[in-house]
C-alpha positions as CSV (number, residue, x, y, z in Angstrom):
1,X,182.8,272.8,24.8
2,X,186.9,272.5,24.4
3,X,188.7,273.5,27.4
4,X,190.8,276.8,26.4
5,X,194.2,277.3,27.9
6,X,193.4,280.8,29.7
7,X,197.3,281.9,30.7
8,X,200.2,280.7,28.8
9,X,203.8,281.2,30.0
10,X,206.1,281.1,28.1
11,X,210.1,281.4,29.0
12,X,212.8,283.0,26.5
13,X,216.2,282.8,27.1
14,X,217.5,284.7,23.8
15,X,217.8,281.3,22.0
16,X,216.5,280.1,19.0
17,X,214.5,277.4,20.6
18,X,213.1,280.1,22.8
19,X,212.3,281.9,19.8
20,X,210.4,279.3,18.7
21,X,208.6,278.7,21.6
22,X,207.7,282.0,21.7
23,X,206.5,282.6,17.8
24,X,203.9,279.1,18.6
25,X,202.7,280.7,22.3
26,X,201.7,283.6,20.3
27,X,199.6,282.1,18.1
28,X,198.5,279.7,20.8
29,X,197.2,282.8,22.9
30,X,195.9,284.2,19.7
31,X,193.4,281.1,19.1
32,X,192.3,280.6,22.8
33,X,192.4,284.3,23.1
34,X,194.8,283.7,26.3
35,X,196.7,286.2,28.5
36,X,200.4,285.5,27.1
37,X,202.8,285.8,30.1
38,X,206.7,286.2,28.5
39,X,209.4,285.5,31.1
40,X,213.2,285.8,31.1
41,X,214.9,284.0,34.2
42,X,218.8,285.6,35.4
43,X,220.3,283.9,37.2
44,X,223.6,285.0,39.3
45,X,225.4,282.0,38.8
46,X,225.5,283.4,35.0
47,X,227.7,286.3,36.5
48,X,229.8,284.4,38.9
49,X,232.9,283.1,37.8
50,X,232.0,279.3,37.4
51,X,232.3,278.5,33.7
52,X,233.1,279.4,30.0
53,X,229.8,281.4,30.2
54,X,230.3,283.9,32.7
55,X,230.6,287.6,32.2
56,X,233.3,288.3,35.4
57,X,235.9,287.0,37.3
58,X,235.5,284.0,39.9
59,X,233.1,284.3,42.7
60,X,232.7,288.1,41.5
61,X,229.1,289.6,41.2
62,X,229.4,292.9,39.8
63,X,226.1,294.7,40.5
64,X,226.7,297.1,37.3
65,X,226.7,294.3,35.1
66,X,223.7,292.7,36.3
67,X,222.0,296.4,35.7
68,X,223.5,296.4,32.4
69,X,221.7,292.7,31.3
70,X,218.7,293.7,33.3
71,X,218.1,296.4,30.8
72,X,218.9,294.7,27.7
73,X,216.5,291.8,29.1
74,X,214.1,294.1,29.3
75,X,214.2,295.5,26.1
76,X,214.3,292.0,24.8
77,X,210.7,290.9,26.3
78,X,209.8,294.4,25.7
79,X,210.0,293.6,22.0
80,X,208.2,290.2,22.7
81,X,205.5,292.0,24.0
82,X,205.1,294.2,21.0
83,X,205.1,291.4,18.7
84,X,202.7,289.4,20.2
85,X,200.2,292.5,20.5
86,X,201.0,293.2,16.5
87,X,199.8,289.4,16.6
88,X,196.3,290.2,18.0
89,X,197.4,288.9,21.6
90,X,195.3,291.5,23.4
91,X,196.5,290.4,27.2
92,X,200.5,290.6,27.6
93,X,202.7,290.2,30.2
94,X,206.6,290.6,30.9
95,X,208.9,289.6,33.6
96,X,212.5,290.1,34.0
97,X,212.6,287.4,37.5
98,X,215.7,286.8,39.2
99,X,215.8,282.8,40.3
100,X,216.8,279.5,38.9
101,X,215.3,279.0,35.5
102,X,214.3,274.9,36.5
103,X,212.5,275.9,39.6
104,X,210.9,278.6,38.6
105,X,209.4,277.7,35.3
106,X,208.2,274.7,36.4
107,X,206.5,276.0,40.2
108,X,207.2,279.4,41.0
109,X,206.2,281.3,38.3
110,X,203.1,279.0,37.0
111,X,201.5,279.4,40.6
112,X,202.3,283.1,40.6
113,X,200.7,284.1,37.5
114,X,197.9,281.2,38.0
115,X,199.1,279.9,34.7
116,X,197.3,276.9,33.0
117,X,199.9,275.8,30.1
118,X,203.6,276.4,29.9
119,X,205.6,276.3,26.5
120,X,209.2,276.4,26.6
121,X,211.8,275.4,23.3
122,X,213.8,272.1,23.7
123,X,217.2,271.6,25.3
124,X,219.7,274.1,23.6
125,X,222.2,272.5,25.9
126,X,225.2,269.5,24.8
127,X,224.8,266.4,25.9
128,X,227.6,267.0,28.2
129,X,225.8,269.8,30.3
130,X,222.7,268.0,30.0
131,X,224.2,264.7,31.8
132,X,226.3,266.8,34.4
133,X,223.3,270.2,35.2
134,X,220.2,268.3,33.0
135,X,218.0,270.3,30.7
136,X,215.5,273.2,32.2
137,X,212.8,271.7,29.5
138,X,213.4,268.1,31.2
139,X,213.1,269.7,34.7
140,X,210.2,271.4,33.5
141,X,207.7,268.8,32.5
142,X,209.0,266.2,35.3
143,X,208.0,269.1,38.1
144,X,205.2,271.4,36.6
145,X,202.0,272.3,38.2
146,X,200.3,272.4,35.0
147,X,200.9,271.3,31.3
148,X,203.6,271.6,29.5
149,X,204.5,272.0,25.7
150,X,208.4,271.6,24.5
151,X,208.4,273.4,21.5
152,X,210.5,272.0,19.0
153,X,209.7,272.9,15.9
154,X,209.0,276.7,14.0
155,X,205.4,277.5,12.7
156,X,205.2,275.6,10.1
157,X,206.3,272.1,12.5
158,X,209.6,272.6,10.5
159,X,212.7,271.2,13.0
160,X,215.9,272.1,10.3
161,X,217.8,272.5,13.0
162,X,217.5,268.9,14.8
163,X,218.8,266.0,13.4
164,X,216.5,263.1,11.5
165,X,216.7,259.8,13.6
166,X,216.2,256.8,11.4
167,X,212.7,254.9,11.5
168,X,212.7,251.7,12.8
C-alpha cells in the first residue's frame, strides 16, 4: 500500500506562484483525500518602514492597518477555502498567523498542525533580494520537518512564466 500524505500545508502569499501552489495542493488533497491546511504568514516588518514595500512610515506600526490587511487576508484564504471544498477537499483549514514566513513554514506551523507534506510556489523574489534576505521556498526545504514540494508549474506542469535554460 502507497503511503498517502494525510495534512498538506500549503502557504499563499497573494502571488501567482502561491496561486499555483495552491491550485496543485488542492488536487493533491483531493487524490489522498488529505486535510488541506491554507496559511497566509504577516509579518510586521511588511508594515514598518524598512523598504519600497511597506505600507507606513519608518519604524511606524500602525495597529489600524494591520486590522485592515488582517481582514482582507482573511477573506483571501476564505475564498481558498471555498474553492478547495467546490474541489471535493472535504477537510479545510485557514490561518491568518502572525510570524516570519521562513521559520514558520518550515517548523512552526508543520509541527502545529502535525502536517506531513508542505507545497509552497517558487521564489517570486529578484535575485537581488534573494542574495541579500534569501528565498522563503529555499529556507523552507533546507529546514522542514517533513517534505516539501516547490511548486513551479500550473496544472497542466505549464511554467510560461519562467524562463527556458538551454540543454546541455
Amino acid at each position: 500500500m502507497t503511503e498517502r500524505y494525510q495534512h498538506i500545508l500549503v502557504g499563499v502569499d497573494g502571488s501567482k506562484q502561491a496561486r499555483r501552489a495552491l491550485d496543485k495542493a488542492i488536487a493533491v488533497a483531493v487524490r489522498n483525500e488529505a486535510e488541506l491546511i491554507i496559511i497566509t504568514i504577516m509579518s510586521g516588518g511588511d508594515y514598518v518602514g524598512l523598504g519600497n514595500n511597506t505600507r507606513v512610515g519608518f519604524g511606524y506600526v500602525d495597529q489600524q492597518v494591520m486590522d485592515e490587511e488582517r481582514q482582507i487576508q482573511e477573506k483571501t484564504v476564505d475564498e481558498y477555502r471555498q474553492r478547495a471544498q467546490k474541489a471535493g477537499v472535504k477537510q479545510v483549514v485557514t490561518s491568518v498567523y502572525y510570524g516570519h514566513a521562513k521559520v514558520d513554514l518550515a517548523r512552526t506551523l508543520p509541527k502545529d498542525y502535525h502536517a506531513d507534506l508542505i507545497m509552497i510556489g517558487a521564489t517570486g523574489v529578484n535575485v537581488v533580494e534573494r542574495m541579500l534576505m534569501g528565498s522563503t521556498a529555499s529556507y523552507v526545504v533546507a529546514n522542514a520537518v517533513c517534505d516539501v514540494l516547490i511548486v513551479r508549474t500550473d496544472l497542466e506542469n505549464h511554467a510560461s512564466n519562467l524562463k527556458h535554460l538551454p540543454t546541455a
